[in-house]
N, C-alpha and C positions, 0 to 999 in steps of 0.2 A: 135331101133329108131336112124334116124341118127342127127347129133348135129342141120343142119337147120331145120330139123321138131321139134325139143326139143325146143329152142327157139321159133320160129311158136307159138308151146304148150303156151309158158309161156307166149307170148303175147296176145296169144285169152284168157287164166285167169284172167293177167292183165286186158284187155278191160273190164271184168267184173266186175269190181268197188270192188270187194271185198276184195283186201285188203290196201283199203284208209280206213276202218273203224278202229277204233283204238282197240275196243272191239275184232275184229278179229287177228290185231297183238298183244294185249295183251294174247290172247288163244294160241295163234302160240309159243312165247316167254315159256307158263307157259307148252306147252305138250314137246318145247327142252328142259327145265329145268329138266322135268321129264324123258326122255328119257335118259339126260347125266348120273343121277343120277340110270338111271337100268345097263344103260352100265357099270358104274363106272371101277366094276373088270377086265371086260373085257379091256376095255383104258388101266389099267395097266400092262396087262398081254400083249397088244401088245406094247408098250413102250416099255418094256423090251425086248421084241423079235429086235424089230428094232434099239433101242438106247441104251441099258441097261440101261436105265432108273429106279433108286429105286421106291418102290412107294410112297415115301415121295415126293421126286422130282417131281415125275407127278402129286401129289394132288399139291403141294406149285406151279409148274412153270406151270400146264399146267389144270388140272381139275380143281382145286380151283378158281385161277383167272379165268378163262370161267364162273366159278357160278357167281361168284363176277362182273364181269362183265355183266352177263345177269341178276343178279338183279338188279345193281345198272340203267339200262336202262330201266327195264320195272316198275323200280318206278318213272321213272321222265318223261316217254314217252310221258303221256297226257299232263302235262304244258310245253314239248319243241315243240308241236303240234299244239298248242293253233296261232291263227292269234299273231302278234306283233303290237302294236301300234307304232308309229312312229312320231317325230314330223314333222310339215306341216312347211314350211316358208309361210312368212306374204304375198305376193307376191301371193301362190296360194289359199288364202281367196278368200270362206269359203269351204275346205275339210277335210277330213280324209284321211291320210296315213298310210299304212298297209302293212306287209309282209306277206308272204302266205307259208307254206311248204306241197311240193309235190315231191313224190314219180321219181325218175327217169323212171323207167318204167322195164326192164329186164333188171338185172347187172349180170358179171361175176366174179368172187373170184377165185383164183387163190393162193396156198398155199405151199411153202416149206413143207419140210421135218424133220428141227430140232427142231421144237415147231408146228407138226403136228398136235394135238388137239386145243392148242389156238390160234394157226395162221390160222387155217381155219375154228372156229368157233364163234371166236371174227369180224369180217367182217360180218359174215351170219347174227349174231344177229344185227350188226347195219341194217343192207342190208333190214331185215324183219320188225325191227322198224319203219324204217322210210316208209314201204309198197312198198315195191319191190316186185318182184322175183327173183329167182337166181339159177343159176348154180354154182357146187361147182368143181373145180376141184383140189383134193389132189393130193400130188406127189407120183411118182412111187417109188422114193429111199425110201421112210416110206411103205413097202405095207402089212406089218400085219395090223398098226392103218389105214392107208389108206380103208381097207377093212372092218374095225368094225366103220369109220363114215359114211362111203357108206351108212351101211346096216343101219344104224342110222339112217340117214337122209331119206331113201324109208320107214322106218317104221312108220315116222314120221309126212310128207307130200307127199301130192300127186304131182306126177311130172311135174304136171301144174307150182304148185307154187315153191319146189324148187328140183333143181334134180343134181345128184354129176354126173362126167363122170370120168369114173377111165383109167389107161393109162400114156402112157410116151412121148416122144416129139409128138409122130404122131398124136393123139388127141390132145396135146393143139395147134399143128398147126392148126387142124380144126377149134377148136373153134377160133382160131384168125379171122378167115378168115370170123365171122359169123357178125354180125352187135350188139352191145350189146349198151346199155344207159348208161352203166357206167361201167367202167372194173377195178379189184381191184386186184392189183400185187402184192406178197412179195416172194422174192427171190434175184436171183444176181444182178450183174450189165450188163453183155451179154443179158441173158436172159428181163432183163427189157427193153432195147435199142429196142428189138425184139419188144416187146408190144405195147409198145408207137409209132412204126413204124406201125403197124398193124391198132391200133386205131385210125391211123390219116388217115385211107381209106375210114371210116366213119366216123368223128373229134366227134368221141367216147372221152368223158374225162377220164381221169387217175387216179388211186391214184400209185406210185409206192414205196414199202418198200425195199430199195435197203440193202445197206451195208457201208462197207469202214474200213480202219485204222483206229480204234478209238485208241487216244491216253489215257496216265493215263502219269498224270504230275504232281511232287512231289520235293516241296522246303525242306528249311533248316527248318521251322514253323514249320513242320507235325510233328503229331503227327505217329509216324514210324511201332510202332507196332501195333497199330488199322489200320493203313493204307495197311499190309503186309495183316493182316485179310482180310479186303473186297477185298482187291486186290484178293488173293489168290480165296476168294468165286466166284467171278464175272468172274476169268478168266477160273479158269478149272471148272466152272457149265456148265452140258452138256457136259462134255469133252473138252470146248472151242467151241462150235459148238450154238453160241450164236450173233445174229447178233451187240446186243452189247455191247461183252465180250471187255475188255481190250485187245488191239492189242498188245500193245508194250506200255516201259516205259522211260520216260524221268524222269531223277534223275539228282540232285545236285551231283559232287562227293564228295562233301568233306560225305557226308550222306550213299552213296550207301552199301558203305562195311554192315554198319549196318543194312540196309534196306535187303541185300541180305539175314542175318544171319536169321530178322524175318520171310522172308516170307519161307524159306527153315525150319524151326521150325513150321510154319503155315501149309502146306502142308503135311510133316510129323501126325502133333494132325489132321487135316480133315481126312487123306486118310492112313496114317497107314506108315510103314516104306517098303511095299508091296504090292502099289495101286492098281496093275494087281490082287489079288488075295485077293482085297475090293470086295464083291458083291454089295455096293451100288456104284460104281465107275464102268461109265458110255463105253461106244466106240466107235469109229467110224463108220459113219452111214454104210459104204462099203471101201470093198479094193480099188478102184480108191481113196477116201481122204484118208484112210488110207496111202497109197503111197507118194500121193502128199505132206501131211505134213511132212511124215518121210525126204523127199527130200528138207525139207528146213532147218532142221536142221544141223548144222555145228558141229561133234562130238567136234574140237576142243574147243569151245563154251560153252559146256554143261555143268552147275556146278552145276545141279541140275536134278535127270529123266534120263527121253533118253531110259529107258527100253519099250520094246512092244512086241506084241505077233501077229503076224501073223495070228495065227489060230482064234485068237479073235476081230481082228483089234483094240487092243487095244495100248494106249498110253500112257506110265505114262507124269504124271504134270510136266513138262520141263522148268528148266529156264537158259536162256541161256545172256554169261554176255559179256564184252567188243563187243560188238554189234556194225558194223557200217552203215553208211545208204545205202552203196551199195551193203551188205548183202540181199542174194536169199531172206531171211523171212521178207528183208522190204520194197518187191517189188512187194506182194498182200495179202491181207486179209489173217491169218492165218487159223481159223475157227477149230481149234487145239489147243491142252493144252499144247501147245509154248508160255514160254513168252518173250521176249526180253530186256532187260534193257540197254540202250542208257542215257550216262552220259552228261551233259551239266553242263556252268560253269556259268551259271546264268537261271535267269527268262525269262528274254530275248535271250538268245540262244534258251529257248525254245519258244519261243512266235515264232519267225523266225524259227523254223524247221518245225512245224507246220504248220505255214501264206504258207507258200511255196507248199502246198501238197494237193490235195483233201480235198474239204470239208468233213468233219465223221460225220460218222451218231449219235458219241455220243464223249461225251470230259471228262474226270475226272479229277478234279484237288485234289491237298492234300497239303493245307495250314492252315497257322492259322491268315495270313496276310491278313485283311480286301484289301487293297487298290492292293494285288495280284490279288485276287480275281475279282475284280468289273475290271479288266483290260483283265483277258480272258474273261470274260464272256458280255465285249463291245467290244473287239477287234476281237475273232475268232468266226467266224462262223463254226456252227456245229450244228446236228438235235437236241440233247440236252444231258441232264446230270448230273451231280453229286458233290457237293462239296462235298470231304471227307468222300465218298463213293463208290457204281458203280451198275449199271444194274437198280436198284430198280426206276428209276425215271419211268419206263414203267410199271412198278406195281401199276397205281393208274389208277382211270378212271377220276379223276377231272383236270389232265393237259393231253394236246394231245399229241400223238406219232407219231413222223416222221420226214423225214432226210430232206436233204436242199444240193440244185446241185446237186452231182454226186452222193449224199445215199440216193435219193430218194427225191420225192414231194409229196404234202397231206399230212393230219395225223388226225386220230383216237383215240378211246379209249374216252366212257363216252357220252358225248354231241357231242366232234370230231365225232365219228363215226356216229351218228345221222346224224351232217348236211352233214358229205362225204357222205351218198349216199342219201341226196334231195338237191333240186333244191328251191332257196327261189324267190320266186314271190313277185316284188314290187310293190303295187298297190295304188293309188292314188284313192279316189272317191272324185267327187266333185259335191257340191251341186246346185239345181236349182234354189233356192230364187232369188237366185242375181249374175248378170255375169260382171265382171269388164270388161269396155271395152280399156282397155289401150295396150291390146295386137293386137288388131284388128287395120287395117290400114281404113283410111286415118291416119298415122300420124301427130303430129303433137308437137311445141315447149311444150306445155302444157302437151302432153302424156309422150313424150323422160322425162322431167323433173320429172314425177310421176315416172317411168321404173327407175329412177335413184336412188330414194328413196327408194324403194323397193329392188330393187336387187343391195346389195352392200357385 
């Protein structure tokens, strides 16, 4: 079937009301829940073919949170579905104002590769919530798991309502080219430029989950050695193949020497004195990034790693130090177990390297200075983040997910996801009793004077 008759499909299901019923998207929610849970072994067993994925890794970053996440939606689905009361101003006595949620109509989902399970089933589940339907399409560079949620999702539902297309650029060309209600992107920055170009053919709306440098920015307060830990977790989880891993570091110097000792001691107790030959220590998804990150490292640099393996596109956990800003690794997203450490001689050198550079999709700071704090976090814009932390702020479904300018627009997760794929309807009714006639012409001194009382 080709993609405009798939669509076609999904819109003659849509037409049929069926799944505006809540009863129906709650059945839909409880048979994916069931089906992740037959797949389970399976997911992990292609995880590990395509990412070396452990299967600790893939229940915690990818199976787990998808559960977690399709619970925490299909228990709160009815009361986010419910009409919303609204107050009336005095002015349009006597009504009731209400909001209404409704279904976009056939959305597209769109899904990288390196959080292949909950990047394109965290989307589906709000997408079916809120009574959609949906085409799913996973990426080519994941295509063991790409082909065990395929077969998931045909087992699951019928491809009226939601149907996967598998393939690499020449199918998502098509599908661009198709007319969709609502198109949902997570991947680069090229790639997303493309979409949003597309979706403006038919002023299709967007969500897009881009990217960017996210910084990790560390004063003389920090606590050093909890800070090397999360550091150390956040940047090589997934290999660094984490949209928002730690890019690179901005450090105090009078701190870093010591900063460098913890996280090189950190790295070592996670991943062994042998990370290539950790089997829960993860690779690159192919030889093209495998390449491309070996190519930004600067051997002189290296004070930490630098070993890899070709046969296995693997990378050991790299930290690389006196780092400047006109360095290859800080002139695009790493997306590699590269870290960078870039020393600054205050808060404000780093506040100004920052302010200067693409908004990121995520920001970490590591302080113990109240008044540090409250100054990135009103000063720089970024999609969000972490005091004295990193990554986990995308682990919750009770705040949204999503970048700001160039890492992307929209955001997800919880309720977010819910209202990204409807459309809220504002409706006014108003009653017959009684019709104020102050809006009605002939005007006059007497009317303008009431219009003035009212509406201030």
């Amino acid at each position: 079937m080709g993609n405009e008759e798939l669509v076609k499909k999904q819109r003659t299901f849509f037409a049929s009301g069926k799944t505006l019923s809540l009863s129906f998207r709650i059945k839909a929610l409880d048979r994916l829940e069931q089906t992740i849970i037959r797949y389970e072994q399976e997911l992990y067993k292609a995880l590990r073919k395509d990412l070396g994925k452990s299967k600790t890794e893939s229940y915690m970053c990818e199976v787990g949170l998808t559960l977690s996440e399709l619970r925490f939606i299909r228990r709160h689905i009815r009361a986010w579905s419910r009409d919303r009361l609204v107050r009336t101003p005095l002015a349009q006595f006597h009504a009731k104002s209400f909001t209404v949620q409704e279904p976009y109509g056939v959305v597209l989902v769109m899904s990288p590769w390196n959080y292949p399970v909950l990047l394109t089933l965290e989307p589906l589940i709000g997408a079916l919530a809120a009574g959609n339907c949906c085409v799913v399409k996973p990426s080519a560079y994941s295509p063991a798991t790409s082909k065990i949620l395929a077969q998931m999702i045909r087992d699951t539902f019928p491809s009226g309502y939601v149907s996967v297309v598998e393939g690499g650029r020449e199918e998502n060309q098509s599908l661009l080219e198709q007319r969709f209600d609502y198109i949902f992107f997570t991947g680069g920055v090229n790639v997303g430029r493309l979409v949003m170009e597309k979706a403006s053919a038919h002023l299709t709306p967007v969500t897009l989950e881009l990217g960017g440098k996210s910084p990790c920015i560390i004063d003389h307060t920090a606590d050093l050695k909890l800070a090397a830990r999360r550091i150390v977790f956040g940047k090589y989880l997934n290999c660094g193949q984490t949209c928002v891993a730690p890019d690179y570091v901005l450090i105090e110097q009078s701190i870093k020497n010591r900063f460098l000792g913890y996280v090189k001691k950190e790295i070592i107790r996670m991943y062994g004195e042998k990370p290539l030959a950790n089997p829960d220590y993860g690779k690159m998804i192919n030889r093209k990034h495998f390449d491309r990150v070996l190519h930004l490292i600067d051997d002189r640099k290296v004070v930490h790693g630098g070993e890899n393996s070709a046969d296995t596109c693997q990378i050991a956990p790299t930290v690389l130090d006196r780092v400047l800003e006109e360095d290859a690794v800080m002139q695009e997203e790493i997306f590699g177990p590269v870290l960078p450490i870039l020393t600054v001689s205050s808060m404000g050198e780093a506040y100004a390297f920052v302010k200067k550079r693409p908004q990121p999709l995520a920001l970490y700071l590591f302080t113990s200075d109240a008044r540090t704090e409250r100054y990135f976090l009103e000063k720089v814009p970024f999609g969000g983040g972490c005091v004295n932390d990193t990554v986990i702020h995308l682990a919750t479904p009770h705040m949204g997910f999503g970048g700001v300018g160039g890492s992307g627009m929209g955001s997800y997760h919880g309720r977010k996801s819910f209202e990204t794929f409807s459309h809220e309807k504002s409706i006014l009714k108003k009653y017959t009793w009684i019709d104020l006639p102050l809006r009605y012409q002939p005007y006059s001194g007497f009317k303008e004077g009431m219009v003035r009382m009212f509406v201030r």
